[in-house]
Backbone and ligand atoms as CSV (ligand in chain L), in Angstrom:
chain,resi,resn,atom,element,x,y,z
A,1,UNK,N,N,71.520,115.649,35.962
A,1,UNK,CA,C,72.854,115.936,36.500
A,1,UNK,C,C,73.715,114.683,36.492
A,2,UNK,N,N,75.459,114.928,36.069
A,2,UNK,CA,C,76.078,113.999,35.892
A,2,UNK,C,C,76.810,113.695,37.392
A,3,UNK,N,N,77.264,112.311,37.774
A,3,UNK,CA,C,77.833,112.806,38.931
A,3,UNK,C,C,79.371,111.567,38.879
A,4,UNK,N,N,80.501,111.795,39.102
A,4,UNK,CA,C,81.713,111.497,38.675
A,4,UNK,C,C,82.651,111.134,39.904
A,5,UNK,N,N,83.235,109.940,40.801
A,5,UNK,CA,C,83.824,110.086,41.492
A,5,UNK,C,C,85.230,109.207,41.281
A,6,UNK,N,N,86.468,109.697,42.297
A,6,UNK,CA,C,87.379,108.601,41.752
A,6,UNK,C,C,88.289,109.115,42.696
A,7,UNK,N,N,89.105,108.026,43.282
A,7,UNK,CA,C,90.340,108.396,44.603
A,7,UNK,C,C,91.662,108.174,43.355
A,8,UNK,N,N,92.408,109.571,43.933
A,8,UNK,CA,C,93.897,109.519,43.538
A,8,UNK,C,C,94.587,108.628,44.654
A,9,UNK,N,N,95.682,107.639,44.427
A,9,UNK,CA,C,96.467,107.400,45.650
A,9,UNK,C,C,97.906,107.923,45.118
A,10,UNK,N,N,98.108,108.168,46.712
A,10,UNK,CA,C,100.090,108.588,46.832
A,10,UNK,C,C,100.763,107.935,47.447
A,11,UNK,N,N,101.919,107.904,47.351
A,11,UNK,CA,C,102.989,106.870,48.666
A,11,UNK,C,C,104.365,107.775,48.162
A,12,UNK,N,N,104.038,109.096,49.064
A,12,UNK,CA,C,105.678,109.754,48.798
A,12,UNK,C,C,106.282,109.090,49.562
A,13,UNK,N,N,107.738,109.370,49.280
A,13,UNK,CA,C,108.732,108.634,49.777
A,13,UNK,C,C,109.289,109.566,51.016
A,14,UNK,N,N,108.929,110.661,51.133
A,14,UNK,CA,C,109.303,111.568,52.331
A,14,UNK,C,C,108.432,112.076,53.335
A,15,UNK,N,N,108.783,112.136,54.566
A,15,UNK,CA,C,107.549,113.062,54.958
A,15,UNK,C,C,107.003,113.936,54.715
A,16,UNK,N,N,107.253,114.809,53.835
A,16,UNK,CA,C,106.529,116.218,53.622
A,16,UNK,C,C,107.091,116.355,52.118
A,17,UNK,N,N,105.739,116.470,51.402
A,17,UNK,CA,C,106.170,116.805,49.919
A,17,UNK,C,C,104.684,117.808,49.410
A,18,UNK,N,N,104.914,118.416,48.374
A,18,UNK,CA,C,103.843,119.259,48.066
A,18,UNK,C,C,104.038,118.537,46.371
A,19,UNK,N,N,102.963,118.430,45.930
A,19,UNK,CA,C,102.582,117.558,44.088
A,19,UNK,C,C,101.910,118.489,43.786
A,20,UNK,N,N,102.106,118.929,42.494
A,20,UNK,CA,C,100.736,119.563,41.873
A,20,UNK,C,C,100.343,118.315,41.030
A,21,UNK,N,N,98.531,118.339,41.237
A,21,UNK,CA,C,97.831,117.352,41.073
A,21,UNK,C,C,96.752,117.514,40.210
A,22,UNK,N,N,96.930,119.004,39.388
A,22,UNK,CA,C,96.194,119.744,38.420
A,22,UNK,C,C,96.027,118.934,37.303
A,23,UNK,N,N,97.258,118.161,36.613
A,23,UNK,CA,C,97.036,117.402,35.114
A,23,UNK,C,C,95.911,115.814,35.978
A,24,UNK,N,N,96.070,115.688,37.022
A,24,UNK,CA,C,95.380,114.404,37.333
A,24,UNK,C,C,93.132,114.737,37.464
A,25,UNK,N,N,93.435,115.818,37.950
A,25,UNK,CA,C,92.092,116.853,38.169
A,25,UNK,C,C,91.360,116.970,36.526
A,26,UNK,N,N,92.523,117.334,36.231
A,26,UNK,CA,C,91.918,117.606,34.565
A,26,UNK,C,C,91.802,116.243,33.741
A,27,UNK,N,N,92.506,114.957,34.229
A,27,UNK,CA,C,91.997,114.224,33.694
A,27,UNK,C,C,90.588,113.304,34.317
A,28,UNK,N,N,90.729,113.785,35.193
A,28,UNK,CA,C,89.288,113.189,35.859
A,28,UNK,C,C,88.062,113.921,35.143
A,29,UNK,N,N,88.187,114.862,34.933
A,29,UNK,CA,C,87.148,116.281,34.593
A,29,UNK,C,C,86.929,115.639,32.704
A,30,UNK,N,N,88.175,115.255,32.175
A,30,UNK,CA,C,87.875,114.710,30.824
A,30,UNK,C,C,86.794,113.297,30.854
A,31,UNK,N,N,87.452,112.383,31.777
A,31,UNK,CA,C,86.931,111.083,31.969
A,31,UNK,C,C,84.965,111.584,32.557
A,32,UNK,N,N,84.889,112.500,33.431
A,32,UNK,CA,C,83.622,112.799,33.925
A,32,UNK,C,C,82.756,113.067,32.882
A,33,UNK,N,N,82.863,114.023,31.722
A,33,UNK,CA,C,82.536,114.141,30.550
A,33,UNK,C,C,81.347,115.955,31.102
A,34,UNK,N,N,81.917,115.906,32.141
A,34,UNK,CA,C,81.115,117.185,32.507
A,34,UNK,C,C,81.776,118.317,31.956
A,35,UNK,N,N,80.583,119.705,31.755
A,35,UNK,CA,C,81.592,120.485,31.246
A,35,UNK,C,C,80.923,121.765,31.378
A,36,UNK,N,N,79.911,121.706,32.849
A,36,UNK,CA,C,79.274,122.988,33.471
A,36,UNK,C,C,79.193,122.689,35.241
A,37,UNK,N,N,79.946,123.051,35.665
A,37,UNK,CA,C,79.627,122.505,37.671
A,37,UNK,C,C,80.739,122.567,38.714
A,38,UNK,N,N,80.914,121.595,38.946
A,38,UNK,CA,C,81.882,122.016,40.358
A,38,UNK,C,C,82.220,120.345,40.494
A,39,UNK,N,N,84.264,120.841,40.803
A,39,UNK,CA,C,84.926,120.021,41.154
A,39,UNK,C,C,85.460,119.972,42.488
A,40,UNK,N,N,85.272,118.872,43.463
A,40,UNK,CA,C,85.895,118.868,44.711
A,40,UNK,C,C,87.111,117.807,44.531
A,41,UNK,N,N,87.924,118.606,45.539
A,41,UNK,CA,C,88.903,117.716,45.676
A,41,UNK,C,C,89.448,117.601,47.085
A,42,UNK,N,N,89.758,116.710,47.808
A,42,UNK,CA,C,90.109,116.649,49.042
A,42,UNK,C,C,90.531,115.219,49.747
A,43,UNK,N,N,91.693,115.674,50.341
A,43,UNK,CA,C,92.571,114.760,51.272
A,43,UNK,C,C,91.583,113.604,52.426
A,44,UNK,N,N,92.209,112.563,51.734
A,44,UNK,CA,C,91.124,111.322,52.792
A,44,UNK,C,C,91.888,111.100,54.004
A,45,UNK,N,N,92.908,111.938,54.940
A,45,UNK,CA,C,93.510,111.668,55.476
A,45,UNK,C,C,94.014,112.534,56.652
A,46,UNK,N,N,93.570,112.991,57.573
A,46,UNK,CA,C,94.416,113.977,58.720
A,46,UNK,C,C,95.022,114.370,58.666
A,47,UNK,N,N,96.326,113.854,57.904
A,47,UNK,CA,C,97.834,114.807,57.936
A,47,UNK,C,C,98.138,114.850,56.967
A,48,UNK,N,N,97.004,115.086,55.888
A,48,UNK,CA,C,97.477,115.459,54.653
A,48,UNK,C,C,96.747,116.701,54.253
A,49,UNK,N,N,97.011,117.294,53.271
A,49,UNK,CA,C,95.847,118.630,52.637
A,49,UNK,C,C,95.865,118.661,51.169
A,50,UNK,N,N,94.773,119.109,50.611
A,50,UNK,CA,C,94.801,119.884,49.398
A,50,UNK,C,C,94.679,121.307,49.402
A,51,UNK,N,N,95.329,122.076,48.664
A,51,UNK,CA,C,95.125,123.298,48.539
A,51,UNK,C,C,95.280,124.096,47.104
A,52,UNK,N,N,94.472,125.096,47.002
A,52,UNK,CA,C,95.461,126.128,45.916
A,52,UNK,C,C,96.427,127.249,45.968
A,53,UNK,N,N,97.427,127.331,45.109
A,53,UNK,CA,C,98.505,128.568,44.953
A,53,UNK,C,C,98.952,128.274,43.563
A,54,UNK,N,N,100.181,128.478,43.573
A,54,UNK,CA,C,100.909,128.840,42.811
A,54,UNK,C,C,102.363,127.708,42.557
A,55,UNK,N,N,102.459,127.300,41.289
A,55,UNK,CA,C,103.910,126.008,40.946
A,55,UNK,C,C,104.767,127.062,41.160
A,56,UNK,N,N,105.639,127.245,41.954
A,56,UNK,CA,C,106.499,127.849,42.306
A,56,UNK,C,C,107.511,127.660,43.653
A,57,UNK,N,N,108.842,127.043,43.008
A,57,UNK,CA,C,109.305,125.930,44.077
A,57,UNK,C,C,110.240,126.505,45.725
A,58,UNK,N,N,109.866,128.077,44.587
A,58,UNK,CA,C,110.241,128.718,45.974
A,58,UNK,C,C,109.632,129.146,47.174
A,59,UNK,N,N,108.687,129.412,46.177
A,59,UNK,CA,C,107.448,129.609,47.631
A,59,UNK,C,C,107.160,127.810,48.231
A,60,UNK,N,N,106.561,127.159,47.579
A,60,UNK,CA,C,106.904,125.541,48.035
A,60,UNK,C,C,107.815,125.326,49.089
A,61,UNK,N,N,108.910,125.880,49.375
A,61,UNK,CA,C,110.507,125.832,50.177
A,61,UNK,C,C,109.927,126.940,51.091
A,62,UNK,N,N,109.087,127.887,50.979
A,62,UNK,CA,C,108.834,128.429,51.798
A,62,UNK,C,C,107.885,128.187,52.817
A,63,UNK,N,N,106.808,127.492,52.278
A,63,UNK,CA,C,105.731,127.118,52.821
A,63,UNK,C,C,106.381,125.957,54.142
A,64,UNK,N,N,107.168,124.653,53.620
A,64,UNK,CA,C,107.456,123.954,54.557
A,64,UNK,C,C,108.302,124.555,55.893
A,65,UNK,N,N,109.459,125.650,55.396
A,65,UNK,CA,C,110.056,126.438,56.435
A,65,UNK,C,C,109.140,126.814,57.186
A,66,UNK,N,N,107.640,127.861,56.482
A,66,UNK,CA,C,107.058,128.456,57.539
A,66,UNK,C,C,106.092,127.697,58.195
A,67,UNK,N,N,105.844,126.459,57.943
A,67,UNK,CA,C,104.957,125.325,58.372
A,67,UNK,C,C,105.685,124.828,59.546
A,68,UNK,N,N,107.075,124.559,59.417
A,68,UNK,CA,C,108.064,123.960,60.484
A,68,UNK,C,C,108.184,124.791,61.431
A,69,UNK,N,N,107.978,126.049,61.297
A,69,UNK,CA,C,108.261,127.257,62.769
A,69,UNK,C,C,107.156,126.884,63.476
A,70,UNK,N,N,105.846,126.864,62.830
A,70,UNK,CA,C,104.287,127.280,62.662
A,70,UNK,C,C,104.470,125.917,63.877
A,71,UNK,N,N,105.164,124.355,63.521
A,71,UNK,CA,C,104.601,123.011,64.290
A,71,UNK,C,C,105.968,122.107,63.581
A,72,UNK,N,N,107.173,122.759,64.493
A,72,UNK,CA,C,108.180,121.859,64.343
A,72,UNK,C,C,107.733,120.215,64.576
A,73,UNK,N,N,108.289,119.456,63.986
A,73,UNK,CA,C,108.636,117.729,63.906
A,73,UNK,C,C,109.144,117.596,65.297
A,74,UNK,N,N,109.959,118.193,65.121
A,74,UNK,CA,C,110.807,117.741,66.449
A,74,UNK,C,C,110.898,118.876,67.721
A,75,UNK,N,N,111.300,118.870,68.651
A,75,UNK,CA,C,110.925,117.579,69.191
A,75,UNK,C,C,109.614,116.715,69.227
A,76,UNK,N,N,109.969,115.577,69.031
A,76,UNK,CA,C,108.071,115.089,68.704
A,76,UNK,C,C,107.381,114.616,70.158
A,77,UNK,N,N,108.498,114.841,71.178
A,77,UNK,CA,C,107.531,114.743,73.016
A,77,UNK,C,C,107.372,115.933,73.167
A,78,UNK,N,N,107.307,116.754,72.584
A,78,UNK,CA,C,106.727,118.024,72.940
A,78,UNK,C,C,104.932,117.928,72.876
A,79,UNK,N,N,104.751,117.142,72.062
A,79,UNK,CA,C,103.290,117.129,71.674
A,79,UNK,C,C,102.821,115.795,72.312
A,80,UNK,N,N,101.467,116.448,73.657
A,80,UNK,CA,C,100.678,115.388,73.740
A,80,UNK,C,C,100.238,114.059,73.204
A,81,UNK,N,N,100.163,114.281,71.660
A,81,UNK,CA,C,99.418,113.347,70.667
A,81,UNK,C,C,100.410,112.275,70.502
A,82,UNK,N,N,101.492,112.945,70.861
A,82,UNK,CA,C,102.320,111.606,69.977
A,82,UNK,C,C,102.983,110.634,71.215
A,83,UNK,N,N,101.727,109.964,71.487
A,83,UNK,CA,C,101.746,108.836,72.675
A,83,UNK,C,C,101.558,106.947,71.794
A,84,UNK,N,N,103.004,107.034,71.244
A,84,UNK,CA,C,102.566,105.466,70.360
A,84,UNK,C,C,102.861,106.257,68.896
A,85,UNK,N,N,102.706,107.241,68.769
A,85,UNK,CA,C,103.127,107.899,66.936
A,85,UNK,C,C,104.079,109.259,67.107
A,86,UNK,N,N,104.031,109.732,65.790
A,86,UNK,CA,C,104.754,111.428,66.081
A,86,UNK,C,C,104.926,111.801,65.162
A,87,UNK,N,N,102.891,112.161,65.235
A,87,UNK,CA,C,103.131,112.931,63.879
A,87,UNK,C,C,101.478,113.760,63.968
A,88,UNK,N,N,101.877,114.524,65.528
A,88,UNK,CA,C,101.495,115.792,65.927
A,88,UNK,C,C,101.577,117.046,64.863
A,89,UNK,N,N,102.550,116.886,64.260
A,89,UNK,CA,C,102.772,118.471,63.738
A,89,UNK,C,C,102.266,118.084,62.364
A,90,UNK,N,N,101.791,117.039,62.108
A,90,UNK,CA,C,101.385,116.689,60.338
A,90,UNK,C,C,99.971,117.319,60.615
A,91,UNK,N,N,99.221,116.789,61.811
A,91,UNK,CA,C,97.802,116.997,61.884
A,91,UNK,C,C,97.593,118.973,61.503
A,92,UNK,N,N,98.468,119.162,62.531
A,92,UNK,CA,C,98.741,120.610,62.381
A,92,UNK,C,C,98.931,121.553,61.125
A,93,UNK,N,N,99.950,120.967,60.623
A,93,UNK,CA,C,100.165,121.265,59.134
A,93,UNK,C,C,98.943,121.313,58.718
A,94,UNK,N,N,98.397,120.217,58.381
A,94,UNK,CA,C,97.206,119.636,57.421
A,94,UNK,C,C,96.651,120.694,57.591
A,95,UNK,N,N,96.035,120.999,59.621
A,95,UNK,CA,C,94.874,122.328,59.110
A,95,UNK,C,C,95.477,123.790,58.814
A,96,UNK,N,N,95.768,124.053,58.881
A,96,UNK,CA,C,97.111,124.985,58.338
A,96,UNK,C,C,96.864,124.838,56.335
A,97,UNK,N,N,96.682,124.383,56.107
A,97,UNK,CA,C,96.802,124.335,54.737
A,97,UNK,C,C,95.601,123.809,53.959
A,98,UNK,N,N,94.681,123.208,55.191
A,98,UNK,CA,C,93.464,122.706,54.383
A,98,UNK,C,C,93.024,121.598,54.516
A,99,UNK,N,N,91.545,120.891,54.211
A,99,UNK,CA,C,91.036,119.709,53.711
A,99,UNK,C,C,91.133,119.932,52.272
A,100,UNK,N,N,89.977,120.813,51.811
A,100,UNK,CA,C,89.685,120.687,50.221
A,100,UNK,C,C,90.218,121.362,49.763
A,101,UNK,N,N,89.880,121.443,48.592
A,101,UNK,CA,C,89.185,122.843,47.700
A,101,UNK,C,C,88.299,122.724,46.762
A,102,UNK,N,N,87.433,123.301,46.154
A,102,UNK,CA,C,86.179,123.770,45.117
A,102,UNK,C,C,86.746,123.922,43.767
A,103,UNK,N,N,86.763,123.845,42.945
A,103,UNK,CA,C,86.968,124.591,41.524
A,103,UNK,C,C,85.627,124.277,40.274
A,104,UNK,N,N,85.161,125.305,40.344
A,104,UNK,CA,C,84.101,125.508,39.348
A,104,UNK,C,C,84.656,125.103,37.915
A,105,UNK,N,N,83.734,124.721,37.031
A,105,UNK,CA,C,83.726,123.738,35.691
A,105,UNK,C,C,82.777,124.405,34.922
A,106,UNK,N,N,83.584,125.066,34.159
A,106,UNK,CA,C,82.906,125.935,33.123
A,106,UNK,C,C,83.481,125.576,31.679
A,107,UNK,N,N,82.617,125.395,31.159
A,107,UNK,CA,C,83.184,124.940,29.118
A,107,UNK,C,C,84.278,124.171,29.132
A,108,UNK,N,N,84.123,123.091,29.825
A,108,UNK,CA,C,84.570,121.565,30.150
A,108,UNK,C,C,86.444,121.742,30.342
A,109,UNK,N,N,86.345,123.472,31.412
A,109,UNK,CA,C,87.588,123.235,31.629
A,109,UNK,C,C,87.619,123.844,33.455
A,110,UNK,N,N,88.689,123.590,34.290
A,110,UNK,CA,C,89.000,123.977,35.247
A,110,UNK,C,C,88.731,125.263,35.462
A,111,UNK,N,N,87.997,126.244,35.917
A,111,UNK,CA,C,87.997,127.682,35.498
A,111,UNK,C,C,89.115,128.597,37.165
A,112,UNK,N,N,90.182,128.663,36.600
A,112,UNK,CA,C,90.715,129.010,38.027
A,112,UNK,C,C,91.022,130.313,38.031
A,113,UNK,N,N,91.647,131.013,38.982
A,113,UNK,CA,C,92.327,132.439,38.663
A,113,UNK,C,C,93.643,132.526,38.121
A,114,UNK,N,N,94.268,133.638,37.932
A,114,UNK,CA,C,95.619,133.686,37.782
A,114,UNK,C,C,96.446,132.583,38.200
A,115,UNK,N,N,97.349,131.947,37.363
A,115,UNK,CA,C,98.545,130.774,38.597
A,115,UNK,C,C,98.029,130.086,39.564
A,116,UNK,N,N,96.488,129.904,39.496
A,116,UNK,CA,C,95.952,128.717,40.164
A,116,UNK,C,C,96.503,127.258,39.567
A,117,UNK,N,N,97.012,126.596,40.989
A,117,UNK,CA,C,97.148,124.679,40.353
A,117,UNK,C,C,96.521,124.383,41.667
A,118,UNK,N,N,96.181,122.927,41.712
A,118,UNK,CA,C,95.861,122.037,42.691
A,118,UNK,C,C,96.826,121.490,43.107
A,119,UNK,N,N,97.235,121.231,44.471
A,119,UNK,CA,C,98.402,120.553,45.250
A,119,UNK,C,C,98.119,119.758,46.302
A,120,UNK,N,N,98.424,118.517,46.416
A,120,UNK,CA,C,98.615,117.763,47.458
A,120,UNK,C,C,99.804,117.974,48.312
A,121,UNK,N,N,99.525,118.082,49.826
A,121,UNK,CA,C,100.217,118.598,50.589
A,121,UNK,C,C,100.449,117.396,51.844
A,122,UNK,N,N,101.758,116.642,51.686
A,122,UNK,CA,C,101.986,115.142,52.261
A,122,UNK,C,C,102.899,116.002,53.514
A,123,UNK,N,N,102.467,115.871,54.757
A,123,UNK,CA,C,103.189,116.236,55.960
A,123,UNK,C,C,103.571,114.588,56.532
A,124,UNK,N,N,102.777,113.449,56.406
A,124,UNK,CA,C,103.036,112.309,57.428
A,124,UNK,C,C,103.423,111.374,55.881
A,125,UNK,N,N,104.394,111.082,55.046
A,125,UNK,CA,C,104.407,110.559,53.812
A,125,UNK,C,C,104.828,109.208,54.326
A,126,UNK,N,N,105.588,108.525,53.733
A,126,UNK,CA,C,105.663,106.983,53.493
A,126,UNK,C,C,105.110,106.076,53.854
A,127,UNK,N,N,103.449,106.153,53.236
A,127,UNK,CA,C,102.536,105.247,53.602
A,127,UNK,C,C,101.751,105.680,52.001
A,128,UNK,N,N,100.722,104.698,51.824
A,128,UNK,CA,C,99.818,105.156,50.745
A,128,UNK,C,C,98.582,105.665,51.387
A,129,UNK,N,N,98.447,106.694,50.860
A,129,UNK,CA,C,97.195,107.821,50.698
A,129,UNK,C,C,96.604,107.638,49.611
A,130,UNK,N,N,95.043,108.384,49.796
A,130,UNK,CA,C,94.208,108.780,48.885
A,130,UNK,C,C,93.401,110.358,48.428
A,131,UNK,N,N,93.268,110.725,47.724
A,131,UNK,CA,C,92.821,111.873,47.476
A,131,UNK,C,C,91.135,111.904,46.662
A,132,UNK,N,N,90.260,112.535,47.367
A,132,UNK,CA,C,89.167,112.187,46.478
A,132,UNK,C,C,88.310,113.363,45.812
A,133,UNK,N,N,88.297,112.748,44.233
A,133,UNK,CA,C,87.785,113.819,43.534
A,133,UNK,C,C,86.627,113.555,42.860
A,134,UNK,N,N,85.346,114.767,43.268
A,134,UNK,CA,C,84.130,114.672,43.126
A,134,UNK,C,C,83.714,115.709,42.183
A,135,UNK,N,N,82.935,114.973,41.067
A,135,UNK,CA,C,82.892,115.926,39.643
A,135,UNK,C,C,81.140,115.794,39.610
A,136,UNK,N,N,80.381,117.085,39.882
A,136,UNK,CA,C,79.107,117.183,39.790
A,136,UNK,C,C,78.683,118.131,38.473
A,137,UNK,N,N,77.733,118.181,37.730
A,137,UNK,CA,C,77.190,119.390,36.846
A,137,UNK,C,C,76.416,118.137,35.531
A,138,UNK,N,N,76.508,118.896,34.294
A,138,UNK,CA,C,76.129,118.446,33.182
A,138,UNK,C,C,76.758,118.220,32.451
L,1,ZN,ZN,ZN,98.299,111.210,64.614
């Protein structure tokens, strides 16, 4: 068994941005040289997520609207946590949307469903992050 690891980093410039991170996945998956197994991918960070859906910038616009009802920003003394920070509603977000996700590696390609991409999901942004992707099989 082959085994493949490697951190993406980010430093959006906003607090909350969604990336599809699919062409970076697939180049890890080339560099791994695997091409039967399972790819992990997942956020090194609390107030961040990975997830799957769909490139579609409307639903994207939707997701943050319904994320913001779900654990408004503001007010940020509303939330216990943010004693010295305020960024209560990122943690929130994050689980709301995820740590990982899985994607199986079949004939040395991503094997996803319909309009599956991989997305990094930045709720607490202007700092550098990492994302880590773990490539196991043959
Ligand atoms: Zn915090």
């Amino acid at each position: 068994m082959k085994s493949y690891r490697k951190e993406l980093w980010f430093d959006v410039p906003t607090r909350r941005a969604f990336i599809n991170i699919t062409p970076d996945v697939n180049q890890c998956l080339r560099q791994s040289g695997i091409t039967e197994g399972l790819v992990l991918v997942n956020a090194m960070h609390i107030t961040a997520s990975v997830f799957i859906n769909d490139d579609e910038s409307g639903l994207h616009h939707d997701y943050d609207k319904w994320l913001e009802r779900l654990a408004p920003h503001a007010p940020t003394n509303q939330y216990r946590h943010n004693v010295g920070e305020d960024n209560a509603d990122a943690h929130m977000k994050r689980q709301i949307m995820g740590r990982e996700v899985v994607v199986a590696v079949t004939e040395g390609q991503l094997d996803f469903g319909t309009w599956e991409q991989i997305f990094y999901g930045e709720f607490d942004g202007r700092r550098r992050k990492r994302v880590l992707v773990k490539i196991i099989g043959v």
